[in-house]
LOVOKOL-555061 format. One record per residue (C-alpha): residue in three letters; y, z, x; residue number from 1. Coordinates in Angstrom, 3 decimals, always signed. Each point is the difference from the previous one (the first is absolute). Layout:
% LOVOKOL-555061
{sero->ALA, yy->Y, zz->Z, xx->X, filo->NUM}
...
END
This chain:
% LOVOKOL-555061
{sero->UNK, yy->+0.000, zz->+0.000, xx->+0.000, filo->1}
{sero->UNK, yy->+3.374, zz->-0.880, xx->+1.075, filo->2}
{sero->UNK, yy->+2.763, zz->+3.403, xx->+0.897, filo->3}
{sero->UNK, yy->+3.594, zz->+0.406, xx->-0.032, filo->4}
{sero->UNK, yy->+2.307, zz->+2.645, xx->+1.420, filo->5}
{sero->UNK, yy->+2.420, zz->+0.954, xx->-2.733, filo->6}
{sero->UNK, yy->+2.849, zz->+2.760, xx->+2.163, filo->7}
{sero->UNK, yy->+3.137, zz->+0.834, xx->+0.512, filo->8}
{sero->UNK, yy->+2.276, zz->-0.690, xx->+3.733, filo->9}
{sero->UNK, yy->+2.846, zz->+1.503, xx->+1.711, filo->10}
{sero->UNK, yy->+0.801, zz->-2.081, xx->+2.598, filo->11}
{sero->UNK, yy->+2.698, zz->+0.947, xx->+2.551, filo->12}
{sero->UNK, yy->+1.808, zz->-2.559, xx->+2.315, filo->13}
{sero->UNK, yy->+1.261, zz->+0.478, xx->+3.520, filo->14}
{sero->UNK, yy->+3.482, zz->-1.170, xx->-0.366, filo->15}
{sero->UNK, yy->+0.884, zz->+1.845, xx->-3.059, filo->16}
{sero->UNK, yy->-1.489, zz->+0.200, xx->-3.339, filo->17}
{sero->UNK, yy->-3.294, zz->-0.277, xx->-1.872, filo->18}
{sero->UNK, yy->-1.433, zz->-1.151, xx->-3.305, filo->19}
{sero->UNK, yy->-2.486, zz->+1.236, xx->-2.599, filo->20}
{sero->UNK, yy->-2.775, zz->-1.102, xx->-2.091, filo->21}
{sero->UNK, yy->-1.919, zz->+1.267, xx->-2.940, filo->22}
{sero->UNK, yy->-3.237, zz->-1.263, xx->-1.565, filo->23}
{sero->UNK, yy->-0.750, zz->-2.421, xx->+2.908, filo->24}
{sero->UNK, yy->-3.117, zz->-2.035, xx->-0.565, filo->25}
{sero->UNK, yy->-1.431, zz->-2.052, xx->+2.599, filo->26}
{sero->UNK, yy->-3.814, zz->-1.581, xx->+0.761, filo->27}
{sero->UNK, yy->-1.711, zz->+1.507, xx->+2.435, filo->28}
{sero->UNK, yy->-3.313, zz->-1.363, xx->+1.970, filo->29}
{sero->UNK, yy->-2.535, zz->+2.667, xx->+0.100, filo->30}
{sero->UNK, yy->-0.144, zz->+3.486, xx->-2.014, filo->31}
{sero->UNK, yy->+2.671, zz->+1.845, xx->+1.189, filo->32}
{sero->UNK, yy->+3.075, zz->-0.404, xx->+2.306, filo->33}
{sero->UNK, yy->+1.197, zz->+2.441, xx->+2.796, filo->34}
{sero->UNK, yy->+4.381, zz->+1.133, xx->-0.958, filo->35}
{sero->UNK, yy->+1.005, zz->-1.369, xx->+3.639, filo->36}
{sero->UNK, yy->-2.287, zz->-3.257, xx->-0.826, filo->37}
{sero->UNK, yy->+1.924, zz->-0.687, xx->-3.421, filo->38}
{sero->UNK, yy->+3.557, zz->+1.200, xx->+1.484, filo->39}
{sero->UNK, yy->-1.035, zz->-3.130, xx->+2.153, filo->40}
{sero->UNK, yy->-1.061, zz->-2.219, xx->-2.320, filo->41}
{sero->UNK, yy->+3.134, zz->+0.531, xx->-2.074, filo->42}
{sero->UNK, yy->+1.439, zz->-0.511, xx->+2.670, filo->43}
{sero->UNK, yy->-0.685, zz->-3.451, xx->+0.849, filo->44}
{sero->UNK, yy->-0.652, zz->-0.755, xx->-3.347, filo->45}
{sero->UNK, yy->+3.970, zz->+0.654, xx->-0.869, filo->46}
{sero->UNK, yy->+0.790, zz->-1.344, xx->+3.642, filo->47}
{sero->UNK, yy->+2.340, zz->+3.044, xx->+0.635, filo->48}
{sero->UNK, yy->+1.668, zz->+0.303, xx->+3.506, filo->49}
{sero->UNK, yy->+1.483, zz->+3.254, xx->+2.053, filo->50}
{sero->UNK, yy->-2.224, zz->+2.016, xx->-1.908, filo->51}
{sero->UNK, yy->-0.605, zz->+3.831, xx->+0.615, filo->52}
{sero->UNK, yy->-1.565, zz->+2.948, xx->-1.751, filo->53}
{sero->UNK, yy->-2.067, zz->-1.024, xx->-2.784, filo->54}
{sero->UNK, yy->-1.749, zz->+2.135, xx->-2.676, filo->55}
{sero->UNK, yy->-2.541, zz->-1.022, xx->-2.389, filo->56}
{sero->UNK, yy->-0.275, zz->+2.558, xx->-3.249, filo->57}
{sero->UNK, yy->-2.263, zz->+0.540, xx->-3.353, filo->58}
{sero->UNK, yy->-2.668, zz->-2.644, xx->+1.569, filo->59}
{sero->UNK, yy->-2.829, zz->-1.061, xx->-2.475, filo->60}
{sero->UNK, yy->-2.660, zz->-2.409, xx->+0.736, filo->61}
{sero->UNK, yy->-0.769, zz->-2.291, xx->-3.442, filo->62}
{sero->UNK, yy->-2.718, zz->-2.831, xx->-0.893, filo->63}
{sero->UNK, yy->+1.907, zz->-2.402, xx->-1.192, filo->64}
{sero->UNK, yy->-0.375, zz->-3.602, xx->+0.504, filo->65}
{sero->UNK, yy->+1.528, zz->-1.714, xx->+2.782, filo->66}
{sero->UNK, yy->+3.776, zz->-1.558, xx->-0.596, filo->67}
{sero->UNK, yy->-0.143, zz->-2.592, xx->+3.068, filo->68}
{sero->UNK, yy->-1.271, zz->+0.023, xx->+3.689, filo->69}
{sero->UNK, yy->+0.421, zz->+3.490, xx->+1.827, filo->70}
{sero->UNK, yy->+2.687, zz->-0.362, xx->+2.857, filo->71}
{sero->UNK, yy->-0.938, zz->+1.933, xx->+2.875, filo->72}
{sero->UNK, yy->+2.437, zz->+2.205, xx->+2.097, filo->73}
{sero->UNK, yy->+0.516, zz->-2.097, xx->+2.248, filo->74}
{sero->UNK, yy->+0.742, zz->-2.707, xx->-2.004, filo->75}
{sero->UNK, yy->-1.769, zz->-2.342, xx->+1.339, filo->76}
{sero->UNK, yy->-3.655, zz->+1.017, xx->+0.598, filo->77}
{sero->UNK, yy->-2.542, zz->+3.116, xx->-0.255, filo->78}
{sero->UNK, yy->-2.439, zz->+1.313, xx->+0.950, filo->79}
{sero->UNK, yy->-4.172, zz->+0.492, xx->-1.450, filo->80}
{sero->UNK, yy->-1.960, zz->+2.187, xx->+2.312, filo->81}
{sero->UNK, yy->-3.629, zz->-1.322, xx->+0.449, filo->82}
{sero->UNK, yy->-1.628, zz->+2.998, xx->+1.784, filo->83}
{sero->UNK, yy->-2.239, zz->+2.818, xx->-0.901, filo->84}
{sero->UNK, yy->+1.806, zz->+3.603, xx->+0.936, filo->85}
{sero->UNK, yy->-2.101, zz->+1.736, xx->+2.496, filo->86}
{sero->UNK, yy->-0.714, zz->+3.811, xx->-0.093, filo->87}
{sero->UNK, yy->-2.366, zz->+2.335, xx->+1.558, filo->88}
{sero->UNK, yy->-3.448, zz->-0.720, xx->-0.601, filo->89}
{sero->UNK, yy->-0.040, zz->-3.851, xx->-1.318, filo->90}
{sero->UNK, yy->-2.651, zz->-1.820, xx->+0.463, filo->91}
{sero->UNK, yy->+0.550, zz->-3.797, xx->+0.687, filo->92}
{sero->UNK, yy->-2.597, zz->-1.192, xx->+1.247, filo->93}
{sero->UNK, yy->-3.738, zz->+1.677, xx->-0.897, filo->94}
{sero->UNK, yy->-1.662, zz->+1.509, xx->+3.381, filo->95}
{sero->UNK, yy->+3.457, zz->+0.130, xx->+1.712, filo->96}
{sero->UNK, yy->+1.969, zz->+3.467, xx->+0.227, filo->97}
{sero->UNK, yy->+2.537, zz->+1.151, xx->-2.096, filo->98}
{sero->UNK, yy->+3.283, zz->+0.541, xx->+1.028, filo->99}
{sero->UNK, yy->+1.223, zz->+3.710, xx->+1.044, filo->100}
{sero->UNK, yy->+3.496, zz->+1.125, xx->-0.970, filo->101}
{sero->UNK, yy->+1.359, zz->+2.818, xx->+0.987, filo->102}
{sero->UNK, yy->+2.454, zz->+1.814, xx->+1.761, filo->103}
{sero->UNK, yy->+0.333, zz->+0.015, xx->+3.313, filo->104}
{sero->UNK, yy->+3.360, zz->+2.186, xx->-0.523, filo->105}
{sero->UNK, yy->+0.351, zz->+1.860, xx->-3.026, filo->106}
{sero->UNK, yy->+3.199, zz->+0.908, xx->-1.362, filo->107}
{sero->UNK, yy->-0.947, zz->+3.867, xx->-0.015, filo->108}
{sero->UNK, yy->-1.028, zz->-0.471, xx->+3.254, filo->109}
{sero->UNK, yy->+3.244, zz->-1.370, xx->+0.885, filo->110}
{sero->UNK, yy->+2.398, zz->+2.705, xx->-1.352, filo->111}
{sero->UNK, yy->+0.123, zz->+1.899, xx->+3.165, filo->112}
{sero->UNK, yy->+0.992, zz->-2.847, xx->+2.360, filo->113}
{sero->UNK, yy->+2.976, zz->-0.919, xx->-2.037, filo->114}
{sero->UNK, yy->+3.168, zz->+2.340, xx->-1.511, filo->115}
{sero->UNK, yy->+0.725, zz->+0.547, xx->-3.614, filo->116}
{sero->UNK, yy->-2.226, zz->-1.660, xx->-2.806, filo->117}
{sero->UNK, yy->-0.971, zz->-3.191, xx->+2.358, filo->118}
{sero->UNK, yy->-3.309, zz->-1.322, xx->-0.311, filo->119}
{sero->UNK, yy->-1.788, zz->-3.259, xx->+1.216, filo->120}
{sero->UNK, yy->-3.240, zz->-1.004, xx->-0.674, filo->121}
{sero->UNK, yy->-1.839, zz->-1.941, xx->+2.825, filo->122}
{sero->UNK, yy->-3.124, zz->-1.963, xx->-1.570, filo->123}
{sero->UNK, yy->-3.250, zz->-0.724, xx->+1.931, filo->124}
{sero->UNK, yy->-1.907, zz->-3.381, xx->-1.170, filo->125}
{sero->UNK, yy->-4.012, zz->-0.645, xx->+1.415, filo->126}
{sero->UNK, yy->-1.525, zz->-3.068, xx->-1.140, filo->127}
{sero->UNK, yy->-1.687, zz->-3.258, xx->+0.404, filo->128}
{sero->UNK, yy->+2.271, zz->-3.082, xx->+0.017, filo->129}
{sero->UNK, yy->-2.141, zz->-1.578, xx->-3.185, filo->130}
{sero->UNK, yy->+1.981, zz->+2.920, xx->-2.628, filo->131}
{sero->UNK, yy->+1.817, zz->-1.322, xx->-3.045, filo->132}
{sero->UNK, yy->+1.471, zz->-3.131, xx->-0.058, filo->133}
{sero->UNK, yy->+0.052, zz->-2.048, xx->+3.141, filo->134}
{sero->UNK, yy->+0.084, zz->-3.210, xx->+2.029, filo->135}
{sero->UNK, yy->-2.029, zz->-1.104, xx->+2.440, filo->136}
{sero->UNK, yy->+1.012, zz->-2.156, xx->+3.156, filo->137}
{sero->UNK, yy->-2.484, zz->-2.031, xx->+2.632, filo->138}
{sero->UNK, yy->-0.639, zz->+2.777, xx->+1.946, filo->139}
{sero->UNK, yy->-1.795, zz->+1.890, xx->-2.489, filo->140}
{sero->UNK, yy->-2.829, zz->-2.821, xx->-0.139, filo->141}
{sero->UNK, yy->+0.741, zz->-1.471, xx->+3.757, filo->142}
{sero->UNK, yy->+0.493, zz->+1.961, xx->+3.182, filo->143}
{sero->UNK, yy->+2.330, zz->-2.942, xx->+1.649, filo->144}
{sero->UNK, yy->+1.333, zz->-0.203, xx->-3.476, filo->145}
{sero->UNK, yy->+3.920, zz->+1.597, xx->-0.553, filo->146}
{sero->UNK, yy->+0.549, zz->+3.800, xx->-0.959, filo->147}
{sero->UNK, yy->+2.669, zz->+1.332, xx->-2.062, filo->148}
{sero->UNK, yy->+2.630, zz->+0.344, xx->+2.576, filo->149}
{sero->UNK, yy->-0.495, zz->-3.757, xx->+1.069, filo->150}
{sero->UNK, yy->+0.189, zz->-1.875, xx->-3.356, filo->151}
{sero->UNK, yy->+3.732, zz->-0.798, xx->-0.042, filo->152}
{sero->UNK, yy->+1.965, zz->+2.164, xx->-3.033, filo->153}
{sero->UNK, yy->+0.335, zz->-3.791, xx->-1.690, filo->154}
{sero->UNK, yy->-3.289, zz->-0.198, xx->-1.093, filo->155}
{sero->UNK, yy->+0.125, zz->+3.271, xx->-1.605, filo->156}
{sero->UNK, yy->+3.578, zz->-0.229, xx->-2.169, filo->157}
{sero->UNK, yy->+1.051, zz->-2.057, xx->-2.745, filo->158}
{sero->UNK, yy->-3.051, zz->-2.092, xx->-0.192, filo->159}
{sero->UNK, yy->+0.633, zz->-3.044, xx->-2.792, filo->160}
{sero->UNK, yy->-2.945, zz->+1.369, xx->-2.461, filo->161}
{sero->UNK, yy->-2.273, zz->-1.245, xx->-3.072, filo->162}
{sero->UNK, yy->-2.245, zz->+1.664, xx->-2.092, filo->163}
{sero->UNK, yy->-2.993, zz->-1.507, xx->-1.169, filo->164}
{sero->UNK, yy->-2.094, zz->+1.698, xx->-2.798, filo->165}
{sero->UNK, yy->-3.832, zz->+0.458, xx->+0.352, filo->166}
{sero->UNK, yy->-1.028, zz->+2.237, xx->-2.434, filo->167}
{sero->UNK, yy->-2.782, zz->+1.718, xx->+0.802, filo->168}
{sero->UNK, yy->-1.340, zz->-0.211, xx->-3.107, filo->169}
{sero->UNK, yy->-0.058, zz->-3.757, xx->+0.349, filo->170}
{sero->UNK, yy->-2.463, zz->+1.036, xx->+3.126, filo->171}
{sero->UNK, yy->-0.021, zz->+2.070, xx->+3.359, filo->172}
{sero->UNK, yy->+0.015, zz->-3.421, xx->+2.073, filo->173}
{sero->UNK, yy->+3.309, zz->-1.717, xx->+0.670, filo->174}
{sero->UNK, yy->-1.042, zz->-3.316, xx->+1.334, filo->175}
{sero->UNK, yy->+2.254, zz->-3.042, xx->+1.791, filo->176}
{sero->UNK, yy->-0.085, zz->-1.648, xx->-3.706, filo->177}
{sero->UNK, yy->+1.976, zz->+3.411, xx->-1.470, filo->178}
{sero->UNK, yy->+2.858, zz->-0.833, xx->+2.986, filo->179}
{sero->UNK, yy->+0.733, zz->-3.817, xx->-1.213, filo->180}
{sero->UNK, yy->+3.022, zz->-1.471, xx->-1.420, filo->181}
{sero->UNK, yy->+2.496, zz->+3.299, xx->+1.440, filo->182}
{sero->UNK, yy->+2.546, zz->-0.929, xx->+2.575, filo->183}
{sero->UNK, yy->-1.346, zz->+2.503, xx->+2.636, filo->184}
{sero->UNK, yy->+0.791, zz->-1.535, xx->+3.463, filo->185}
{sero->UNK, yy->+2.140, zz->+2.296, xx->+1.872, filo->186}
{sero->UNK, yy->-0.203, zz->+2.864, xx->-2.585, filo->187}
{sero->UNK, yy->-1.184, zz->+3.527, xx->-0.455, filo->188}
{sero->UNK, yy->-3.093, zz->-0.599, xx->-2.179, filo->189}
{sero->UNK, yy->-0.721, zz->+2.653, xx->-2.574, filo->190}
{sero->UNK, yy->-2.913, zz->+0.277, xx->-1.559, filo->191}
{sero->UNK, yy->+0.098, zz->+1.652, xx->-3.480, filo->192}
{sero->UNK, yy->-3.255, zz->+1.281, xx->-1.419, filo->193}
{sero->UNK, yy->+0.688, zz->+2.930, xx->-2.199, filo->194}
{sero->UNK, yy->-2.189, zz->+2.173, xx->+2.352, filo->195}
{sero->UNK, yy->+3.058, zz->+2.586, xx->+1.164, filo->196}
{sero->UNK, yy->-1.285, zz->+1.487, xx->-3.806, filo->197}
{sero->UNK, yy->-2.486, zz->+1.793, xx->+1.601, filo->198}
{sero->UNK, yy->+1.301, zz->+1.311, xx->+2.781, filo->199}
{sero->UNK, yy->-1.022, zz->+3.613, xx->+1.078, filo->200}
{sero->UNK, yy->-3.174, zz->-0.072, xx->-1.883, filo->201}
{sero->UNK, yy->-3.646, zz->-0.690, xx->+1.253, filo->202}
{sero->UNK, yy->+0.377, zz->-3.576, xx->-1.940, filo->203}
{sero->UNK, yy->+2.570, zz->-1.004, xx->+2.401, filo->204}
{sero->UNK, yy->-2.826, zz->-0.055, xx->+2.946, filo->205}
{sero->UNK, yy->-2.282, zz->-2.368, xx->-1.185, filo->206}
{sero->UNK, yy->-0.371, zz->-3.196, xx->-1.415, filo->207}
{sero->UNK, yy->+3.823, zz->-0.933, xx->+0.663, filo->208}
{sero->UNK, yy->+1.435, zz->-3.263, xx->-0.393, filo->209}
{sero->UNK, yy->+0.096, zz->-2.292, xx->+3.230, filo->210}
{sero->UNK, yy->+0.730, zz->-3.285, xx->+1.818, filo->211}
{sero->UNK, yy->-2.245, zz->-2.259, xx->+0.779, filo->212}
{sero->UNK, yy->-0.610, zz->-1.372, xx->+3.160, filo->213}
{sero->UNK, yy->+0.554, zz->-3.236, xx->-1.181, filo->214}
{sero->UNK, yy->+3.519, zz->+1.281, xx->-1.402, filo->215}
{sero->UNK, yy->+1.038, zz->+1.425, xx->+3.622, filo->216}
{sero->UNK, yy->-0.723, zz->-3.431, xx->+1.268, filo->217}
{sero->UNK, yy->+2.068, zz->-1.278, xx->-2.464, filo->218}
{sero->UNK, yy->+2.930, zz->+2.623, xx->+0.712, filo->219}
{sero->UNK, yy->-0.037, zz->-0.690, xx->+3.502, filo->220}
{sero->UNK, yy->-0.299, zz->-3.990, xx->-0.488, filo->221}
{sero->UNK, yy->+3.596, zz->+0.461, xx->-2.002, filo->222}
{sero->UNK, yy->+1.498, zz->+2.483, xx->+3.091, filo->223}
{sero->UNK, yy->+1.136, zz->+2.882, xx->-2.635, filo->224}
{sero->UNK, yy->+1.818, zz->+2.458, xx->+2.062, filo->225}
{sero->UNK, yy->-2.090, zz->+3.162, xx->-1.754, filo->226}
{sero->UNK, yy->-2.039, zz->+0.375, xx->-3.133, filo->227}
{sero->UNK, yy->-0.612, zz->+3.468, xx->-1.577, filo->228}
{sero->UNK, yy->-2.165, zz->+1.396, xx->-2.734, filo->229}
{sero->UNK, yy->+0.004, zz->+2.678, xx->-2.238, filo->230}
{sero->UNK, yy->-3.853, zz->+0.973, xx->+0.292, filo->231}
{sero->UNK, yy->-2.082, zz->+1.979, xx->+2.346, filo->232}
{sero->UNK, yy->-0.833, zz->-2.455, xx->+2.639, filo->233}
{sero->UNK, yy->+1.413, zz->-3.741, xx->+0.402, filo->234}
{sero->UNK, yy->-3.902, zz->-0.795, xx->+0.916, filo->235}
{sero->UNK, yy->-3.313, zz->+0.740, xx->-1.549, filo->236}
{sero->UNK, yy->-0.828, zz->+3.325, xx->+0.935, filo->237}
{sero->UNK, yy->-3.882, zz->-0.804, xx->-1.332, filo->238}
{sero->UNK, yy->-1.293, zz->-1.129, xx->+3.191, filo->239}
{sero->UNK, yy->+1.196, zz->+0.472, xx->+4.145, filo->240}
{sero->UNK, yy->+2.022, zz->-3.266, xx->+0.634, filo->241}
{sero->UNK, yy->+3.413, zz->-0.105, xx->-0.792, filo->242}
{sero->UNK, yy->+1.228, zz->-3.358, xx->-0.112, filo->243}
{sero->UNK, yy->+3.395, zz->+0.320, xx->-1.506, filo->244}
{sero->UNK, yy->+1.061, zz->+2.389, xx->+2.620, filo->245}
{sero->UNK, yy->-1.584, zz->-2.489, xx->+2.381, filo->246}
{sero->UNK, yy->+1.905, zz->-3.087, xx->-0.593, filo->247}
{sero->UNK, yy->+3.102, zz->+1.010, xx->-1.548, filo->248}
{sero->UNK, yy->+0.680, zz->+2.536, xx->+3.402, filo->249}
{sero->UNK, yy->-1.498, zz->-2.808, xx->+1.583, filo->250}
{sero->UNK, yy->+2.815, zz->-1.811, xx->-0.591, filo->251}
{sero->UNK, yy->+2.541, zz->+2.605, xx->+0.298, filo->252}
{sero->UNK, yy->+0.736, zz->+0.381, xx->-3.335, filo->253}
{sero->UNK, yy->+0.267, zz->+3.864, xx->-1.044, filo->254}
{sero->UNK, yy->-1.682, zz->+1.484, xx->-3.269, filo->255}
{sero->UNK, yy->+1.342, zz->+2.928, xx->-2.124, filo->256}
{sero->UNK, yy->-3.040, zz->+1.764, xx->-2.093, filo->257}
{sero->UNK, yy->+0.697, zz->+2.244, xx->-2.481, filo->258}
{sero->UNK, yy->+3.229, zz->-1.281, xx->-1.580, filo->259}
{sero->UNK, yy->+0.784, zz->+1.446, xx->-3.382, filo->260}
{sero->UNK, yy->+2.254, zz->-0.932, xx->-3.248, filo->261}
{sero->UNK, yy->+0.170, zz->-3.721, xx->+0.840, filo->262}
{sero->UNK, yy->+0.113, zz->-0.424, xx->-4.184, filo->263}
{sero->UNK, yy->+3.496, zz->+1.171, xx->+0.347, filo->264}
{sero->UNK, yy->+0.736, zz->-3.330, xx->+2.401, filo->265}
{sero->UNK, yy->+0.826, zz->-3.751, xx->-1.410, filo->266}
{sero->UNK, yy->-2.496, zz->-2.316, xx->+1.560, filo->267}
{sero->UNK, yy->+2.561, zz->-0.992, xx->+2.127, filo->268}
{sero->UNK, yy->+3.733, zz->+0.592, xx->+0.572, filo->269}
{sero->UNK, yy->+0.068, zz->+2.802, xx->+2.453, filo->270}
{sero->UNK, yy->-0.924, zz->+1.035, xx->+3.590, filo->271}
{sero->UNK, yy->-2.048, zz->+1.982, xx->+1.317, filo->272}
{sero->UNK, yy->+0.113, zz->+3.039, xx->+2.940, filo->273}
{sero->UNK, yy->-2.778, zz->+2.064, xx->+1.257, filo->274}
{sero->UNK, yy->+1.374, zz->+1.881, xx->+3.193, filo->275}
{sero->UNK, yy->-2.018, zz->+2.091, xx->+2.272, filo->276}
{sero->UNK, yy->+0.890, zz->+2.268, xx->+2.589, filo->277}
{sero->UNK, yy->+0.255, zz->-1.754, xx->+3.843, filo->278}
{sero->UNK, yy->-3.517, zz->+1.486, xx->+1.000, filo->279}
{sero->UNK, yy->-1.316, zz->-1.558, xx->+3.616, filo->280}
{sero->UNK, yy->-4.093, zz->-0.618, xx->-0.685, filo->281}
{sero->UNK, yy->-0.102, zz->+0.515, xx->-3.411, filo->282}
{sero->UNK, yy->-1.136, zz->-2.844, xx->-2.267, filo->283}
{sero->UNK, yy->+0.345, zz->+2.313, xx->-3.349, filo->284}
{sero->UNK, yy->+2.854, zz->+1.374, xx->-1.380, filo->285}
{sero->UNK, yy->+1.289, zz->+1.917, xx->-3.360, filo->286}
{sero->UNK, yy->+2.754, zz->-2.293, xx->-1.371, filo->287}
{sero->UNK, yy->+3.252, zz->+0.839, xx->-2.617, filo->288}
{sero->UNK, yy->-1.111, zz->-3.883, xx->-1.785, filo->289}
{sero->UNK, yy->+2.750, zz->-0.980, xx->-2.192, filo->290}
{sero->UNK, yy->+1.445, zz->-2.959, xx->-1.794, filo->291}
{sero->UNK, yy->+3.481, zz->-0.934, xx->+0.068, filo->292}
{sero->UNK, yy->+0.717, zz->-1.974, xx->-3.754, filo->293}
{sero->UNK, yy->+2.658, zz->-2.201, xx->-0.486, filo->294}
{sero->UNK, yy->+2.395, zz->+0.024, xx->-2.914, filo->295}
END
């Protein structure tokens, strides 16, 4: 169902002056809508300059049809985050670890280095490199292959991106035959199957949707820059080979596995960015993935 924000403003300016508002309504994307994120998009939407404090009052979140295309706060673009959150004790991937998160530094523990009511919190993060959502570059599959702190930042950001629908309903296998007729050359390829449903239950493990190898081939044979999935494993877990992994790394062309919410994304229309930290001989990484969408 569609929501609106119905509120009131105060907004101040920096050069003098202000206005008010009462009874605002205004689309929104998802569910709800932070006060800082809707001071922005009003914001942008009313294309007001030198502006200061502002104050959003009597906020009320309605489902009510949509009155035109949400503007972002920018006013120009926004963003959908494609990534599972990770806390401690996930599992990603059954027979790996799950992550431990803790505190290395607690705040009570800090009290007595600092004066007054300071506190900091220092975390402490152990885990295997296959946790949440991620991307994979050669190295993971290749040892001459590139890590994460030699695949240049370009191949990472602002990826031109598709979505192509493969219900797994329709079946588990997506073949070269479900990739035909999209403009993919040069694109982040993602592969919507509806799988991201399950995830964090013992259905998510097995019997997840796939690529072929004769869709890899076909990836590669149209140089995509990246092509992602929302599913357990790009390849068939069933048996030992993996030859997605194989030929797509191959031919230096990185994966992301576990993408979620890709419904929310037009089949086209946006980019794509899946950044991971500059890690020397690591071939797996946690990403933020995100889309970028276009007004």
């Amino acid at each position: 169902m569609d929501k609106r924000v119905k509120f009131d403003f105060d907004i101040r300016f920096t050069n003098g002056g202000g206005i008010k508002g009462e009874d605002f309504r205004l689309d929104i994307a998802g569910d709800d809508i932070s006060d800082k994120e809707l001071a922005d998009y009003l914001v942008a939407d009313m294309r007001l300059l030198m502006v200061g404090e502002t104050r959003i009052l009597n906020k009320e979140i309605l489902t009510e049809p949509h009155k035109r295309k949400p503007v972002d706060a920018g006013g120009q673009s926004y963003l959908v985050d494609l990534s599972h959150t990770i806390e401690n004790g996930l599992v990603t991937y059954k027979g790996l670890p799950a992550p431990v998160i803790c505190d290395f530094l607690s705040r009570e523990d800090s009290r007595h280095l600092y004066d007054g009511e300071t506190t900091f919190q220092i975390g402490k993060i152990e885990m295997v490199t296959n946790t949440g959502t991620y991307i994979d570059c050669p190295f993971h599959r290749y040892p001459d292959g590139k890590d994460m702190a030699e695949v240049p930042l370009e191949r990472f950001v602002d990826l031109d991106g598709i979505v192509i629908r493969a219900p797994y309903a329709q079946g588990l296998a997506v073949t070269a035959d479900r990739l035909r007729n999209h403009e993919i050359r040069n694109r982040a390829v993602l592969i919507h199957t509806g799988w991201a449903e399950h995830w964090n239950t013992s259905t998510y493990y097995e019997n997840h949707p796939y690529l072929t190898a004769d869709a890899a081939e076909y990836l590669r044979d149209c140089q995509v820059q990246l092509t992602g999935i929302d599913s357990h494993n790009i390849d068939n877990t069933q048996g030992r080979t993996r030859p997605v992994h194989t030929t797509l790394l191959g031919a230096d062309i990185l994966i992301v596995e576990h993408l979620c919410h890709l419904e929310l994304l037009p089949d086209d229309g946006f980019t794509f960015s899946a950044v991971p930290p500059k890690f020397k001989g690591v071939g797996t990484f946690p990403v933020r993935a995100m889309a970028k969408m276009k007004r």
